[in-house]
C-alpha positions in Angstrom: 59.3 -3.8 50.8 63.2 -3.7 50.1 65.3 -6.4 49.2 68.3 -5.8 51.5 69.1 -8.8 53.6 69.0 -6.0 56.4 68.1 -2.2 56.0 68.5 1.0 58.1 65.4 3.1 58.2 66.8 7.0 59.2 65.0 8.5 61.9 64.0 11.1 59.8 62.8 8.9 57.2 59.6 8.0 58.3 56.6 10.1 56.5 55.5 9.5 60.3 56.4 12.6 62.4 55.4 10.8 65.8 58.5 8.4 64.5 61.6 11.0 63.8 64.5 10.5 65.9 63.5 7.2 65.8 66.2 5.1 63.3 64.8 1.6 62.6 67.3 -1.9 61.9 65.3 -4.1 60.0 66.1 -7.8 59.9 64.9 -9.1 56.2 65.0 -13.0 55.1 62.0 -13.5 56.8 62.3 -17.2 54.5 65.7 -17.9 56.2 63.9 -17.2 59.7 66.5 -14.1 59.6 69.6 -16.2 60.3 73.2 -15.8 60.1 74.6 -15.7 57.0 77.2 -13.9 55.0 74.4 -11.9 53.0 72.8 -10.9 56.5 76.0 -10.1 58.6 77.5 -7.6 55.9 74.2 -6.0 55.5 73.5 -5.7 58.8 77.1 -4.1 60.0 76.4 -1.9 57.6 72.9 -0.6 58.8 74.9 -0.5 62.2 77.1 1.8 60.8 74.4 3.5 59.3 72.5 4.0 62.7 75.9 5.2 64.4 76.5 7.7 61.8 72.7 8.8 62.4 72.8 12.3 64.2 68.7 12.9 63.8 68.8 9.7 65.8 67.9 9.6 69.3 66.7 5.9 69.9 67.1 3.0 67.2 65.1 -0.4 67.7 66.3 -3.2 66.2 63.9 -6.1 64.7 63.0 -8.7 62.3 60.1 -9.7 59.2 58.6 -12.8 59.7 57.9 -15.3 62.4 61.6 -15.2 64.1 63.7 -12.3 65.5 66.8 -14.4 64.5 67.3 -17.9 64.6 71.1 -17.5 64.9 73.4 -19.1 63.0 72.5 -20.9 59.5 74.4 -24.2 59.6 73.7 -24.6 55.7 75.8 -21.3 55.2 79.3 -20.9 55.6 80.0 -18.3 58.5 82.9 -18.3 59.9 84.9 -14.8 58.0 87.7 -15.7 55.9 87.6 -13.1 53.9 89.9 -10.9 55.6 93.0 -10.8 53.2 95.0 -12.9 55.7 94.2 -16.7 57.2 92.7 -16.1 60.2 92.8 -18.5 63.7 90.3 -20.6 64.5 89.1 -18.2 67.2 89.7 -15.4 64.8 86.8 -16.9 62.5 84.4 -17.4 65.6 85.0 -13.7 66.5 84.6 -12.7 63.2 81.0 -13.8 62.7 80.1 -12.3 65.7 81.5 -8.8 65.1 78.7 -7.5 62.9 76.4 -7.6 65.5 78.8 -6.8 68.5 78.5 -3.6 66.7 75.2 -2.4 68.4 77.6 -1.8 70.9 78.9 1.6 69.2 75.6 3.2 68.9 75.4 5.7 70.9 72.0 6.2 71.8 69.4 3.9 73.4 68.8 0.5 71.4 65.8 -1.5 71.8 65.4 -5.0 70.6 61.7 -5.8 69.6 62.2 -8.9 69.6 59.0 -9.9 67.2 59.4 -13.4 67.0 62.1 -16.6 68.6 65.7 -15.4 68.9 68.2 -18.3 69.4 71.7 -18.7 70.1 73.4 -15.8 68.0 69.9 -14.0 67.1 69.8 -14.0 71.1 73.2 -12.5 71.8 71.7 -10.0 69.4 68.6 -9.1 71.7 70.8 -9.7 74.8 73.5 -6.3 73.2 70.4 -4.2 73.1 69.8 -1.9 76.0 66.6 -2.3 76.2 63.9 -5.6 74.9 60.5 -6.0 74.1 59.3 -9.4 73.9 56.5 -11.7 71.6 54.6 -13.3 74.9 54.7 -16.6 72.8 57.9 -17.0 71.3 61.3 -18.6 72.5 64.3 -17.2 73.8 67.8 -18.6 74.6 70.8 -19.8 74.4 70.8 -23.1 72.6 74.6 -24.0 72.3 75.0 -26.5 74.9 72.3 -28.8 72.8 74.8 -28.2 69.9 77.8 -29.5 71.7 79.3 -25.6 71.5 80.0 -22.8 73.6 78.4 -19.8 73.7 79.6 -16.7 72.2 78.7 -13.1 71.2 79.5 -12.4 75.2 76.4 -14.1 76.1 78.3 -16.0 78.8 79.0 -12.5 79.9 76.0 -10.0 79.6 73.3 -13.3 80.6 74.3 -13.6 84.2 74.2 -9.7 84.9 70.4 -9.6 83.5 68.9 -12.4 85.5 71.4 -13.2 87.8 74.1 -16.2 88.3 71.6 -19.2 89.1 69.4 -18.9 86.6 71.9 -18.1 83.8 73.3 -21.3 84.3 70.4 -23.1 84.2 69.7 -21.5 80.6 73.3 -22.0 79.7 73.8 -25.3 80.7 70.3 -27.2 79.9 70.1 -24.9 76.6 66.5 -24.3 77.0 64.3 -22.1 75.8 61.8 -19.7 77.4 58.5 -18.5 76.4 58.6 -14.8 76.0 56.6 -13.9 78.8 58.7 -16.5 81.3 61.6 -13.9 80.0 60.0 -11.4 81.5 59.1 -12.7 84.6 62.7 -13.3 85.0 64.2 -9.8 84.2 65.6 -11.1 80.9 63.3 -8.3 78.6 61.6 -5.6 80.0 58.3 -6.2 78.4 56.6 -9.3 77.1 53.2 -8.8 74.6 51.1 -9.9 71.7 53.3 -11.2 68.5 51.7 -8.6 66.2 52.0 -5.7 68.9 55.8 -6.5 69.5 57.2 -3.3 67.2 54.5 -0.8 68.3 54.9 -1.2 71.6 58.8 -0.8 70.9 58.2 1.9 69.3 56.0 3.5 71.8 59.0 3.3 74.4 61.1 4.7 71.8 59.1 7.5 71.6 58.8 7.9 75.0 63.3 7.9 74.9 63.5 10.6 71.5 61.2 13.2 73.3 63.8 13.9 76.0 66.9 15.7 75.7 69.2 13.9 73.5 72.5 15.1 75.0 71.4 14.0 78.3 70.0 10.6 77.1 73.5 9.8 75.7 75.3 10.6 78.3 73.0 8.9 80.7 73.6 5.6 78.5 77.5 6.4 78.7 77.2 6.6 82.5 75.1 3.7 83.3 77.7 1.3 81.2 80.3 2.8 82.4 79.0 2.3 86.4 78.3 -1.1 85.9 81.5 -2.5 84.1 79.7 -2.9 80.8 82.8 -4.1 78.4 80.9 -7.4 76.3 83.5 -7.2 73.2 86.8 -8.5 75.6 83.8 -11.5 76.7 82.7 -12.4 73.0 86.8 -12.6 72.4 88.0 -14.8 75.4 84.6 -16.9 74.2 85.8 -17.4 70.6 88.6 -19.4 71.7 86.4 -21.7 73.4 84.0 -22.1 70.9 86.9 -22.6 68.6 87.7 -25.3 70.1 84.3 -26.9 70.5 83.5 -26.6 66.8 86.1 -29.0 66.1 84.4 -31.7 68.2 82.6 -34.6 66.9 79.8 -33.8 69.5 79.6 -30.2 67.8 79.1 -32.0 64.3 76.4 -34.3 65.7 74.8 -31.9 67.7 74.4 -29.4 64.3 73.4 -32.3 61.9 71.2 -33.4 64.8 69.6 -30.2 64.2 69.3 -30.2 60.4 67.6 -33.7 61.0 65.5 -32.5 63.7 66.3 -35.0 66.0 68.1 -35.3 69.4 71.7 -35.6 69.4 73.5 -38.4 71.0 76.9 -37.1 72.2 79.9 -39.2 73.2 82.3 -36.5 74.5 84.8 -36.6 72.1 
């Protein structure tokens, strides 16, 4: 197995002929339940890059090692970019970390999230940018900011209500609870919910079922259907940076992260 914090597989890499046209993002610190760090964000903007750039490619599914799809951010690491040759704003830095994954949105053809294991806060904005999801029947999805005294970001604010609609959006955003994989399909939030160990294969199977049609057409399909529905998440994830800017300087956003790393409930004050 590589040692890449995140590797691109081509689509014709595989030694698997039922796989070409199929390019394949793999999540790897299966130890650090594949979250957010430095390490991982370069790595995987570059695999993004890589899947772009891809022209045997005509479906790319993203997913992790281990027992979590992405367990968002890693509060031990430091995050937040400042290694941009300039000081950057508060929101700049909250943007920042975000952009590596906001970059699924410039692939071109279909992306599907098999979603392998829990995906929380950013590791869930990361499932929520794919086109398409397949889901681990037992594991847990959501947005878990609110608990954390934080907003949202990564456009999850913005891409969560158009999935399962205003109500129940909320509910997620504002309780920060998590759902069982096959409560997120029930509710529209992934298209398919199965077995842990049959979450890639199954992905795979739809990917296949995406590569054998006409590539041209499939891209332009993708291309049409964003375009029809308003999709634009990246002006979203920005107007959210601010906010969660502005929450990270809280006390209740410091208790609600140590809270966390002390796995135990937080007691906020609002200040």
């Amino acid at each position: 197995m590589r040692d890449e914090a995140v590797f691109y597989t081509p689509a014709d890499g595989s030694p698997d002929t039922e796989l070409r046209h199929i390019g394949l993002i793999t999540l790897n610190r299966p130890d650090g339940r594949n979250s957010m760090t430095p390490e991982l964000l370069d790595a995987f903007h570059r695999a993004a890059r890589e899947a772009r750039a891809d022209a045997e490619a005509r479906c790319v599914v993203i997913t992790g090692r281990g027992s979590c799809f992405s367990a968002g951010a890693d509060f031990r690491s430091q995050i937040q970019r400042e290694d941009t040759g300039r000081p950057l704003m508060p929101h700049e830095k909250s943007f920042a970390m975000y952009q590596p994954f906001l970059a699924v949105l410039d692939i071109e053809v279909p992306v599907i999230g098999a979603l392998n294991g829990h995906a929380v806060g950013g590791g869930f904005g990361l499932a929520l940018v794919c086109d398409l999801r397949v889901a681990n029947r037992e594991a847990k999805y959501g947005a878990n900011f609110a608990r954390l005294g934080l907003h949202p970001g990564m456009a999850v604010t913005y891409i969560l209500p158009r999935l399962v609609g205003l109500p129940r959006a909320s509910e997620l955003l504002y309780t920060g609870r998590l759902v069982r994989g096959a409560e997120a399909e029930a509710m529209g939030l992934v298209n398919r919910a199965v077995a842990g160990p049959a979450v890639l294969d199954e992905a795979l199977s739809l990917a296949r079922e995406i590569a054998a049609n006409a590539p041209a057409a499939v891209r332009m399909m993708k291309r049409s259907i964003l375009k029809n529905v308003g999709w634009d998440p990246r002006p979203a994830a920005l107007d959210e940076a601010y906010a969660q800017a502005f929450t990270v300087a809280t006390e209740d956003a410091r208790e609600g992260m140590q809270a966390l790393l002390d796995k135990r409930d937080p007691v906020f004050t609002g200040r």
